[in-house]
FIKE-172641 format. One record per residue (C-alpha): residue number from 0; residue in three letters; chain; x, y, z. Coordinates in Angstrom, 3 decimals, padded with zeros to 6 digits, always signed. Each point is the difference from the previous one (the first is absolute). Layout:
# residues N
> NUM  Ala  A  X  Y  Z $
...
//
This chain:
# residues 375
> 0  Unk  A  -023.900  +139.711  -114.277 $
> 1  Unk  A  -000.021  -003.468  -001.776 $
> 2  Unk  A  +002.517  +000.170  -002.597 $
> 3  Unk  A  -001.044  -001.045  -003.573 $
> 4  Unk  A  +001.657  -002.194  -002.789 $
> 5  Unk  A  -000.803  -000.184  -003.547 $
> 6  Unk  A  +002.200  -001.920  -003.008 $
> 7  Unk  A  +001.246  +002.106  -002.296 $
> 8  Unk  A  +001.533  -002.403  -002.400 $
> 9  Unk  A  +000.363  -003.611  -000.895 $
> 10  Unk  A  +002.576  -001.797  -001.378 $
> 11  Unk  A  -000.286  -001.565  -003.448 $
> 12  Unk  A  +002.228  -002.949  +000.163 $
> 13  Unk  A  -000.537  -000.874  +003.795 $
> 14  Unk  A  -002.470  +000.582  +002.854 $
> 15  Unk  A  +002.144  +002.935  +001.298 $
> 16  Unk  A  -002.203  +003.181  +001.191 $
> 17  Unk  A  +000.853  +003.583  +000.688 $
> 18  Unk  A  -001.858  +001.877  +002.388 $
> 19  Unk  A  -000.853  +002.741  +002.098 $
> 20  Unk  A  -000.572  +000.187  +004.081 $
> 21  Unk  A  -001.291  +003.648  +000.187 $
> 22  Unk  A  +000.565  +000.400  +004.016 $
> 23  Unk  A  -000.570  +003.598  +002.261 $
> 24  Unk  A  +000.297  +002.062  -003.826 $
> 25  Unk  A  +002.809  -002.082  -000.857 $
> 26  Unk  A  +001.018  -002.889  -002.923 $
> 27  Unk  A  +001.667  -002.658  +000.901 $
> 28  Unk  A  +000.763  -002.128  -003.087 $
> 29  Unk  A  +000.034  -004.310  -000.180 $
> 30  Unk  A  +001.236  -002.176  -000.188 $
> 31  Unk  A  +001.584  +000.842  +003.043 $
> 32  Unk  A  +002.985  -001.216  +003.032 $
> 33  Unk  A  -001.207  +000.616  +003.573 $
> 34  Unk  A  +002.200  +000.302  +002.539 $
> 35  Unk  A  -000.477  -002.011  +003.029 $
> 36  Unk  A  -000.405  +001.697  +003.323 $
> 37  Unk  A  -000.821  -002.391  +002.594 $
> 38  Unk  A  -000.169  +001.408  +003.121 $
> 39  Unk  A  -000.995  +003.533  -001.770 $
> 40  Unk  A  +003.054  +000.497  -001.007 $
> 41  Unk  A  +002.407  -000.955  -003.106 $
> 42  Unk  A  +003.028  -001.026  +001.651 $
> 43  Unk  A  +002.977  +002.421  +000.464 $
> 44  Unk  A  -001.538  +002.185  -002.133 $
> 45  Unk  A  -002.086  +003.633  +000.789 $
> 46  Unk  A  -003.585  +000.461  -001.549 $
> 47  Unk  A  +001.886  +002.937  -002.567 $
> 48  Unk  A  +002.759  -002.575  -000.597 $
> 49  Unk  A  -002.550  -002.493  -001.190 $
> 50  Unk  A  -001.728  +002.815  -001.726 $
> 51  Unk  A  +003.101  +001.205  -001.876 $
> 52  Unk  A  +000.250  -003.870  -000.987 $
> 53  Unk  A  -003.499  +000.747  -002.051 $
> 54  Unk  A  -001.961  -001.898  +002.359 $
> 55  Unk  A  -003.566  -000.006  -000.974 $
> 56  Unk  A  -001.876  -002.465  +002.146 $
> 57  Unk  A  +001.789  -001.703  +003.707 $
> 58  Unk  A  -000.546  -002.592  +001.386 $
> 59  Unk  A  -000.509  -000.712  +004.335 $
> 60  Unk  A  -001.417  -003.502  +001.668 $
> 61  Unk  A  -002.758  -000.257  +001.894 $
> 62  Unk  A  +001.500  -002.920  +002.209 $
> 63  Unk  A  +002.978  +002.002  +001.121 $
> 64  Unk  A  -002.211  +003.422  +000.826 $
> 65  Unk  A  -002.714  -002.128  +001.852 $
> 66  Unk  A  +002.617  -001.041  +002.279 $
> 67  Unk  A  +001.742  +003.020  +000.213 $
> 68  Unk  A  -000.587  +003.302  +000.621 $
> 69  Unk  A  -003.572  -001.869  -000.420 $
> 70  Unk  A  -002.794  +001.644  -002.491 $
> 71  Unk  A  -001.239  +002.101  +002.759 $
> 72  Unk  A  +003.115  +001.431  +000.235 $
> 73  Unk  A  +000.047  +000.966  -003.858 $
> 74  Unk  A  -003.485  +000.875  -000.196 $
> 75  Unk  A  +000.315  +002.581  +002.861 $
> 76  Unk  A  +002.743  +001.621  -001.959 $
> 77  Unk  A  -001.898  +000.575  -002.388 $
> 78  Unk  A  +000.432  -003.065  -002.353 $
> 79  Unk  A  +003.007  -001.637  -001.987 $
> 80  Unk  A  +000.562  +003.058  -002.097 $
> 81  Unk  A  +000.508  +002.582  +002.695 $
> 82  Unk  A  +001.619  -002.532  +002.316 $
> 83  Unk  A  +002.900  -001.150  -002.285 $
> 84  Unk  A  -000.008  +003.613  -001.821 $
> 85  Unk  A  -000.637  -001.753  -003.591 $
> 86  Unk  A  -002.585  +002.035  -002.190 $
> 87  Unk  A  -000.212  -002.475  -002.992 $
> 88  Unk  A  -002.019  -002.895  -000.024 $
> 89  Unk  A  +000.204  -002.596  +002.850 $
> 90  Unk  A  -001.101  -003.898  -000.313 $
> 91  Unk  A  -000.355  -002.184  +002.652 $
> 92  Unk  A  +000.435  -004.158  -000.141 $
> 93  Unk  A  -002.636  -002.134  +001.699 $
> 94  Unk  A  +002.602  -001.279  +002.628 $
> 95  Unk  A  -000.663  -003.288  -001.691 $
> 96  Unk  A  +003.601  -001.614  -001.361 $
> 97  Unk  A  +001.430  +001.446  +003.446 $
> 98  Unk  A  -002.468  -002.216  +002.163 $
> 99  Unk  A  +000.194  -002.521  -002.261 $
> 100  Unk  A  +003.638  -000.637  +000.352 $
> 101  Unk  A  -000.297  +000.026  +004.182 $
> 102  Unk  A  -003.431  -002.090  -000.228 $
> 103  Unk  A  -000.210  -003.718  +000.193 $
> 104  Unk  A  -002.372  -001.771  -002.635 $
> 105  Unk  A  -001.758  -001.147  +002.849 $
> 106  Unk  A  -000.871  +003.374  +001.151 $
> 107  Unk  A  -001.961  +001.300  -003.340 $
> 108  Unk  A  -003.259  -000.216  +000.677 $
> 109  Unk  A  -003.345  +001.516  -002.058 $
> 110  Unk  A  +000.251  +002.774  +003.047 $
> 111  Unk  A  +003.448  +001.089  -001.012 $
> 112  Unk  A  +003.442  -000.918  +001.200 $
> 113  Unk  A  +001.398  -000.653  +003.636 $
> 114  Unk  A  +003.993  +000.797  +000.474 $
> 115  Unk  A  +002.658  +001.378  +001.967 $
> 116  Unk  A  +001.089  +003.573  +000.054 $
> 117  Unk  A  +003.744  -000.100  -001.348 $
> 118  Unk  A  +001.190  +002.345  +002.006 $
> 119  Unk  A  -001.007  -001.178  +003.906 $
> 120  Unk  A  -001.741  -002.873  -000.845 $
> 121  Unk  A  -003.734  +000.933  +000.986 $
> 122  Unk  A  -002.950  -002.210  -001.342 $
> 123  Unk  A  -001.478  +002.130  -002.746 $
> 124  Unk  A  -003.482  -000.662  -002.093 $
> 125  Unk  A  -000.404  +001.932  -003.366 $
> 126  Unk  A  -003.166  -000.334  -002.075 $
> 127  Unk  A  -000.974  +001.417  -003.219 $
> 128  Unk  A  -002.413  +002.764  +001.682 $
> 129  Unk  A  +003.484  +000.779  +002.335 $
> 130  Unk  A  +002.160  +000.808  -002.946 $
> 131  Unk  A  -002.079  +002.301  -001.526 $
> 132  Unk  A  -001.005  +001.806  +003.327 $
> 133  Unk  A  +003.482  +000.486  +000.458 $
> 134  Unk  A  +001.023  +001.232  -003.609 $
> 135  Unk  A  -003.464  +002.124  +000.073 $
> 136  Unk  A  +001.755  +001.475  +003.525 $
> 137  Unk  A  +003.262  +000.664  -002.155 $
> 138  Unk  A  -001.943  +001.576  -002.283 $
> 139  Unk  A  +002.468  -000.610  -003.360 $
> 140  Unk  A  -001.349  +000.367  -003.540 $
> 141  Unk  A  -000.301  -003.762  -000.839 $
> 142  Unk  A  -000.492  -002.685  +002.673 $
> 143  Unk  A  +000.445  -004.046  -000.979 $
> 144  Unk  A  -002.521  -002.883  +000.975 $
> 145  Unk  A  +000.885  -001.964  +002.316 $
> 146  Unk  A  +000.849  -003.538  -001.814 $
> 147  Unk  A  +001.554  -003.097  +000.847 $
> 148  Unk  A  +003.862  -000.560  -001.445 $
> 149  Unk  A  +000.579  -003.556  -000.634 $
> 150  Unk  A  +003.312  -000.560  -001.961 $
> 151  Unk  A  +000.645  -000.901  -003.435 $
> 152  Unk  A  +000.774  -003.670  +000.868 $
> 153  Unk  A  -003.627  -000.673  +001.718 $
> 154  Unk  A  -002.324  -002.205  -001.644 $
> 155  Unk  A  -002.149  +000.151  -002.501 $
> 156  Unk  A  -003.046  -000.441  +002.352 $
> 157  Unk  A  +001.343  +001.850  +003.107 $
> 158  Unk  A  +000.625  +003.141  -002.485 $
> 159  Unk  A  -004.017  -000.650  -001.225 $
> 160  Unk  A  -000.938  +000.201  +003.854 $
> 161  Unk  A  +001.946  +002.819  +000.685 $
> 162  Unk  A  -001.362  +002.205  -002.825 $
> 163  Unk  A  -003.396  -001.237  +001.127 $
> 164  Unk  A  +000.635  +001.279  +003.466 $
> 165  Unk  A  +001.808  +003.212  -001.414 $
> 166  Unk  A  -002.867  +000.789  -001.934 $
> 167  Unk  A  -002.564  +000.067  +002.918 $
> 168  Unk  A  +002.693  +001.677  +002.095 $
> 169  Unk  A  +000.267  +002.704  -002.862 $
> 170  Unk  A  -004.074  +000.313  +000.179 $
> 171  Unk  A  +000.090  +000.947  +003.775 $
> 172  Unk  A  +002.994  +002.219  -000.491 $
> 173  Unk  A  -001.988  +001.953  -002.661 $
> 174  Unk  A  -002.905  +000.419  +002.599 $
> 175  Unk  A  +001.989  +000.493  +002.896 $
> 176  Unk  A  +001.933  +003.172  -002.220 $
> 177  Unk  A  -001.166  +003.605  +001.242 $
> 178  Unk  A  +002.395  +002.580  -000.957 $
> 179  Unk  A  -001.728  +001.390  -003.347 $
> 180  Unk  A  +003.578  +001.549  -001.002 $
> 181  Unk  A  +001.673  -003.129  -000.454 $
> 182  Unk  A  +000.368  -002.408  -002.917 $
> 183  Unk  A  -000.291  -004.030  +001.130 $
> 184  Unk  A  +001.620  -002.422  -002.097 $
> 185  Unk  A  -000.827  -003.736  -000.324 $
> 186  Unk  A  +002.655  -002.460  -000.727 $
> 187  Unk  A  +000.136  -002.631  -002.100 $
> 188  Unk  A  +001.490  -003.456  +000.655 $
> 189  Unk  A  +000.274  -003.364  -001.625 $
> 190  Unk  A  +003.830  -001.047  +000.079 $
> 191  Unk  A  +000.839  -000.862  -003.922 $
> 192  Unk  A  -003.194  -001.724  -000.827 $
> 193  Unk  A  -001.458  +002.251  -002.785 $
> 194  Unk  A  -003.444  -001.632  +001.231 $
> 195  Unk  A  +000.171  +000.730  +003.754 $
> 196  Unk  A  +001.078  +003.516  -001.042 $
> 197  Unk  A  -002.928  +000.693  -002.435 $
> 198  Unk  A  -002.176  -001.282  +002.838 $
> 199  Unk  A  +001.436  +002.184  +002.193 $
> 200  Unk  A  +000.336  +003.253  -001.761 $
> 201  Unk  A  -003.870  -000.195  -001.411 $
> 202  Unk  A  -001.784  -000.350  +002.862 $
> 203  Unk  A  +002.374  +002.479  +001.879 $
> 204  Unk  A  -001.100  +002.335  -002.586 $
> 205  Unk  A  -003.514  -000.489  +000.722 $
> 206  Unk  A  +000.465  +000.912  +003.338 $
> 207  Unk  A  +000.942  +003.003  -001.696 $
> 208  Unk  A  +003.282  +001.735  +001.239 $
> 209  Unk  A  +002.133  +003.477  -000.822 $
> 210  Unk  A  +002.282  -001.888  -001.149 $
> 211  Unk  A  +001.655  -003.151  +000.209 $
> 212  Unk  A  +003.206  -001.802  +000.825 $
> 213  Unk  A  +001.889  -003.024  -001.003 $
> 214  Unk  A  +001.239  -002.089  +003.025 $
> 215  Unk  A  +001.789  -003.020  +000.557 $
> 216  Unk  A  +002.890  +001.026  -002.459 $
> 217  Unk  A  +002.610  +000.719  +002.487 $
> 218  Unk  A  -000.044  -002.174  +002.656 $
> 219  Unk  A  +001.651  -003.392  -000.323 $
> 220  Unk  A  +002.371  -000.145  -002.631 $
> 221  Unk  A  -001.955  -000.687  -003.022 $
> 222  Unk  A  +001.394  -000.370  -003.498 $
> 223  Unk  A  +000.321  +003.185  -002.008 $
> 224  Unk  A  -002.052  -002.123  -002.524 $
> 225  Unk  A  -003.314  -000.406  +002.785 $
> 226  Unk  A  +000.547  +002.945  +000.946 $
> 227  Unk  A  -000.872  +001.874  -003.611 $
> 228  Unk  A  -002.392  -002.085  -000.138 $
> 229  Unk  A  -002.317  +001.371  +002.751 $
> 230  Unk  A  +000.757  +003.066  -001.410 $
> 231  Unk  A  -001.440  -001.410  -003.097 $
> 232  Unk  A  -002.927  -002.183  +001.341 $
> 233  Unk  A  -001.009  +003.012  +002.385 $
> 234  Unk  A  +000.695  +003.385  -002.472 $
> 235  Unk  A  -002.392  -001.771  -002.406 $
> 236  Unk  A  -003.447  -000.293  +002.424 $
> 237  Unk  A  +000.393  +003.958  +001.311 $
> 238  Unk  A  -001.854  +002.605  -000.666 $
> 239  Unk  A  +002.333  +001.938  -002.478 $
> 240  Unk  A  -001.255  +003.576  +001.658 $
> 241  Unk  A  +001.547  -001.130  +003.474 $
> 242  Unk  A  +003.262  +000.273  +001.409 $
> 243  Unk  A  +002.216  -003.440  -000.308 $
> 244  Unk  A  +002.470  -000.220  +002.999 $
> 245  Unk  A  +002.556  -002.807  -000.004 $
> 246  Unk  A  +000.910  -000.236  +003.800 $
> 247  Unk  A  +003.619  -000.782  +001.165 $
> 248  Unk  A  +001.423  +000.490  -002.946 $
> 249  Unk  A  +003.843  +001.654  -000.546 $
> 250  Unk  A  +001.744  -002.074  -002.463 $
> 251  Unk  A  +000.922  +002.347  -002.888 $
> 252  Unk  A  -000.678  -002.886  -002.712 $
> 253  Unk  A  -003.436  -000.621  +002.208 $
> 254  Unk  A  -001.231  +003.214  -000.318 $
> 255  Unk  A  +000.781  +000.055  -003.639 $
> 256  Unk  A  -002.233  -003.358  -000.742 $
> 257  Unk  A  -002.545  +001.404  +002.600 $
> 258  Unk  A  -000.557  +003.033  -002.542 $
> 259  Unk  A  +000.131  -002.305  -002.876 $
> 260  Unk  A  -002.911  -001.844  +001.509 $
> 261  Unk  A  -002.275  +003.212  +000.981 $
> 262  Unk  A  +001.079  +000.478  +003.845 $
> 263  Unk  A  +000.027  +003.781  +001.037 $
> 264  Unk  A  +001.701  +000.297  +003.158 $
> 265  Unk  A  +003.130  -001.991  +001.846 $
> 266  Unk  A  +000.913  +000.422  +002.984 $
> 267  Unk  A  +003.030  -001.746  +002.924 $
> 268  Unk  A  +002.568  +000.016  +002.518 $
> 269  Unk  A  +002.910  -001.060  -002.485 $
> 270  Unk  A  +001.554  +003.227  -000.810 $
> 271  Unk  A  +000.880  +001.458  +004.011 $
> 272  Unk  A  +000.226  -003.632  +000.617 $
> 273  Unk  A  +002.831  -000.424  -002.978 $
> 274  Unk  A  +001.623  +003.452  +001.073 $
> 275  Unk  A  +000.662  -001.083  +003.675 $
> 276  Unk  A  +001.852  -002.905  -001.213 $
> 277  Unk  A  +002.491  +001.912  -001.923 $
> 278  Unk  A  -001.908  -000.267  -003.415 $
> 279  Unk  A  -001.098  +002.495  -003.035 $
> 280  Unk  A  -002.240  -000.664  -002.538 $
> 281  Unk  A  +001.332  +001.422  -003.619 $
> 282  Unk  A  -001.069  -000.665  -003.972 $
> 283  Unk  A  +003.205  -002.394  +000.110 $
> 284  Unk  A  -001.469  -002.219  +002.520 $
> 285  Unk  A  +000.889  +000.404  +003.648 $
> 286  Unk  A  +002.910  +000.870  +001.818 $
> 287  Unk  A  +001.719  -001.223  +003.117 $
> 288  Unk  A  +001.290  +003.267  +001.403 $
> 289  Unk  A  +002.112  -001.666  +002.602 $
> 290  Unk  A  +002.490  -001.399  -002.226 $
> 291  Unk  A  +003.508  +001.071  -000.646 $
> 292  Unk  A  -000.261  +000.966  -003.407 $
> 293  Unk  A  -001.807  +002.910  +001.057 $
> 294  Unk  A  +001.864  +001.252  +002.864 $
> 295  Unk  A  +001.678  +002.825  -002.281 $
> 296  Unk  A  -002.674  -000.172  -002.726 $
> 297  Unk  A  -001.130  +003.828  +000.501 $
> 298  Unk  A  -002.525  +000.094  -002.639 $
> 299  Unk  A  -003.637  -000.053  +001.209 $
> 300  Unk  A  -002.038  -003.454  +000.025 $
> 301  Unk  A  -001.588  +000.782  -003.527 $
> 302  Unk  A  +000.579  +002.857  -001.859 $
> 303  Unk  A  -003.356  +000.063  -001.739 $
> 304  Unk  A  -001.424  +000.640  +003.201 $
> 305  Unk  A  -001.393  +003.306  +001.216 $
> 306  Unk  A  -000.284  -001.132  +003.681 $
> 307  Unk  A  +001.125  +002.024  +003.043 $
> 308  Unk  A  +002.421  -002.333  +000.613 $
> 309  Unk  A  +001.443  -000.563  -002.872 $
> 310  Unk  A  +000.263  +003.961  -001.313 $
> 311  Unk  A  +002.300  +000.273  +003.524 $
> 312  Unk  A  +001.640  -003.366  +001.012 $
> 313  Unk  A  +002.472  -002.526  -001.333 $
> 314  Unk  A  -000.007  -003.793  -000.149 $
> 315  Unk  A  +003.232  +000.624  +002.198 $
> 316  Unk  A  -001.688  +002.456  +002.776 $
> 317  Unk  A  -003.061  -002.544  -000.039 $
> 318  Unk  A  +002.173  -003.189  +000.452 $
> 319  Unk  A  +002.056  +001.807  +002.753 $
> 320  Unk  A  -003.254  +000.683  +001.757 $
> 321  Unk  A  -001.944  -003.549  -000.255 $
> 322  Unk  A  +003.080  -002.296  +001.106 $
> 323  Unk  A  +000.893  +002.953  +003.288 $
> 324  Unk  A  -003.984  -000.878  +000.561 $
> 325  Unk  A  -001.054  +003.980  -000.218 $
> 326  Unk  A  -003.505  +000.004  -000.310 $
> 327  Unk  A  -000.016  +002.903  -002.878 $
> 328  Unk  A  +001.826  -002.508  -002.307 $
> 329  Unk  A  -003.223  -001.869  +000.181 $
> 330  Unk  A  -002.230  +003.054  +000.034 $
> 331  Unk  A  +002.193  +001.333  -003.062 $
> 332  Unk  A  -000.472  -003.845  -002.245 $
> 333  Unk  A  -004.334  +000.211  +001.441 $
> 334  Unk  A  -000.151  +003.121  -002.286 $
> 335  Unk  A  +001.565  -001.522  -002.556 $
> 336  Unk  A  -001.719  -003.240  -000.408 $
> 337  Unk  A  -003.264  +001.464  +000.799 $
> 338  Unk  A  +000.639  +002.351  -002.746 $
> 339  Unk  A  +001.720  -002.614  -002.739 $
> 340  Unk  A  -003.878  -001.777  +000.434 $
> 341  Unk  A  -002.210  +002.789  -000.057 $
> 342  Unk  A  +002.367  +001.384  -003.172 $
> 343  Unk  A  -000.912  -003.260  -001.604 $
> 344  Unk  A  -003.886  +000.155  +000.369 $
> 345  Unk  A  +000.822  +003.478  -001.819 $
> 346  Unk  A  +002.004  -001.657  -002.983 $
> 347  Unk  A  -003.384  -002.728  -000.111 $
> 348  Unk  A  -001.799  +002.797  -000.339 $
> 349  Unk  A  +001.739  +001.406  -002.838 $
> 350  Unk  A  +000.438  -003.122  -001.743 $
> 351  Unk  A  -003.861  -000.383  +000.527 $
> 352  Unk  A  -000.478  +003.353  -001.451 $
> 353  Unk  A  +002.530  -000.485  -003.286 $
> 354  Unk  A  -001.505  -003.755  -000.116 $
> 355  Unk  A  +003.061  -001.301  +000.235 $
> 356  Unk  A  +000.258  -001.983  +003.067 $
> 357  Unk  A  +001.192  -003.459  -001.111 $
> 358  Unk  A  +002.818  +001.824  -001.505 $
> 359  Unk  A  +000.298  +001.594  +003.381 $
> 360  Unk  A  -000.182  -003.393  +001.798 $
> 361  Unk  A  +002.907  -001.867  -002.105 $
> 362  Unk  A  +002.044  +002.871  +000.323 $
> 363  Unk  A  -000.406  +000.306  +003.548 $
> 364  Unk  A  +000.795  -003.895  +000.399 $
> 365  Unk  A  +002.952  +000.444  -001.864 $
> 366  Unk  A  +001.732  +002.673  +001.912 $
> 367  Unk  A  -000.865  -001.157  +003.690 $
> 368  Unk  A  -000.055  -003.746  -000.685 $
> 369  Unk  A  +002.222  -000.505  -002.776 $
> 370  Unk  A  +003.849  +000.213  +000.873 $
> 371  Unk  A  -000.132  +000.296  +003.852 $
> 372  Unk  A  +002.110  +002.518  +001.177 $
> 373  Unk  A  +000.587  -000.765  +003.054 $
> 374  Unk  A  -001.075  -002.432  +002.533 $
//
């Protein structure tokens, strides 16, 4: 069943949204975190863990699966769902910033992209039509067109050629798309030039879409100040009935300015990423658990939080764990982080709701930004 989404409220004072994903009988409320699961499966962490966390939506990559088990594999089981054991929603990148990052410029062509399989080094050749076969195979909720990734830093012209070449990709992805169960999203790119991104976004929507997804935001070290605006430049050309989706994005403050600016869904890597170097995310900004301050420290990381981990386990127990490299210290900080962000798409909601989400935002700045405790 294709799940649904409606807006249920919009903010006075910003562009903020709240909505619903109605999904198998259920509502799933946005804005939203999604956890990433790349190779079908959040890492460290069990399908009820990431549940318990409040998980609405997961992420898994279509790069990684195509190479292995391979969307036969997946399909034969049954699909995503029943292969990972996840019965909430499931969406599915194109594949695209993976291939990007292994391709050579020279290799793009209006085909689609020659590279080299990370893993064993095989010549590989993915096309618009490919992606979506594959993430049709997969069979998740909300599959991504496949679109070219240039960085931030490219050029004015090179971005206008790529969005070109993105948009007639996205127009053979649409007709290539056969699983009438799944949502497609295009994506909208354009670096920080408000013109390039209104170009982009408008005729994307009139190749007409599920929803749609800002790209480019997250992959070469932009400012914080380009990055809002894409946000900006993009939010304001949607369709206000679709879902928004900010990709790559895990930066508390981000997410927070991504809300501001009418995104509806976030999703990366950052918080298992953060937890298997030793670090926890917490309304006081973010703590190195490996230091010595907190090797008898047996409080728990934050004690706001209602997280597994941090109704049973200490800052002590947790530090013990990460620096004797036991793999449930990392586990244990993956629930937490993964939790700390989808609590915070909760509070934006609230805020939303009480129209009071500038207040919100200072605050929130304030407490994790303001007197660093820790480093």
């Amino acid at each position: 069943m294709k799940l649904e989404f409606k807006v249920k409220k919009e903010d006075k004072e910003t562009k903020a949204r709240l909505g619903e994903i109605i999904y198998n009988g259920k509502i799933y409320e946005t804005p939203m975190f999604m956890p990433v699961g790349t190779e079908a499966t959040v890492k460290t962490l069990s399908p009820e863990e990431v549940k318990e966390a409040k998980s609405g939506i997961i992420l898994s990559n279509t790069y990684h699966l195509w190479l292995r088990p391979g969307e036969e594999v997946i399909n034969h089981a049954g699909g995503l769902h029943k292969f990972m054991n996840y019965d909430g929603p499931i969406l599915t990148d194109s594949g695209g910033f993976q291939v990007f990052s292994l391709a050579k410029p020279k290799d793009i062509s209006e085909e689609g992209v020659k590279f080299k399989n990370h893993l064993n080094g095989d010549h590989l050749f993915l096309t618009p039509e490919k992606s979506i076969e594959i993430q049709n195979k997969l069979d998740s909720d909300i599959a991504m067109s496949f679109d070219e990734c240039p960085p931030a830093s490219a050029s004015y012209d090179y971005l206008k050629a790529s969005i070109e070449r993105t948009l007639r990709w996205a127009k053979r992805g649409k007709e290539a798309h056969n699983n009438p169960n799944q949502m497609l999203f295009g994506i909208v790119q354009g670096g920080p030039h408000e013109d390039l991104r209104k170009f982009s976004a408008l005729e994307t929507v009139k190749i007409g879409f599920d929803g749609y997804s800002i790209g480019g935001v997250a992959n070469d070290h932009e400012s914080k100040e380009d990055m809002y605006k894409a946000f900006d430049y993009s939010t304001t050309y949607l369709p206000k009935e679709k879902l928004r989706y900010a990709m790559g994005i895990g930066e508390p403050i981000d997410i927070i300015e991504g809300v501001i600016r009418g995104v509806d869904l976030f999703d990366c890597v950052s918080p298992t990423r953060l937890a298997r170097h030793g670090h926890a995310l917490t309304k006081l900004g973010k703590l190195n658990i490996k230091n010595s301050q907190y090797k008898e420290d047996f409080t728990p990381l934050s004690k706001e939080c209602d997280c597994y981990t941090c109704k049973n386990y200490s800052k002590a127990y947790i530090r013990h764990l990460i620096n004797a490299k036991e793999t449930f210290g990392a586990r244990l900080l993956s629930i937490h982080n993964i939790r700390f962000l989808i609590h915070l798409t909760e509070e934006l909601r609230e805020a939303i709701k009480e129209e009071t989400l500038l207040n919100y935002k200072e605050e929130f700045i304030k407490n994790y930004y303001g007197e660093p405790n820790e480093k």
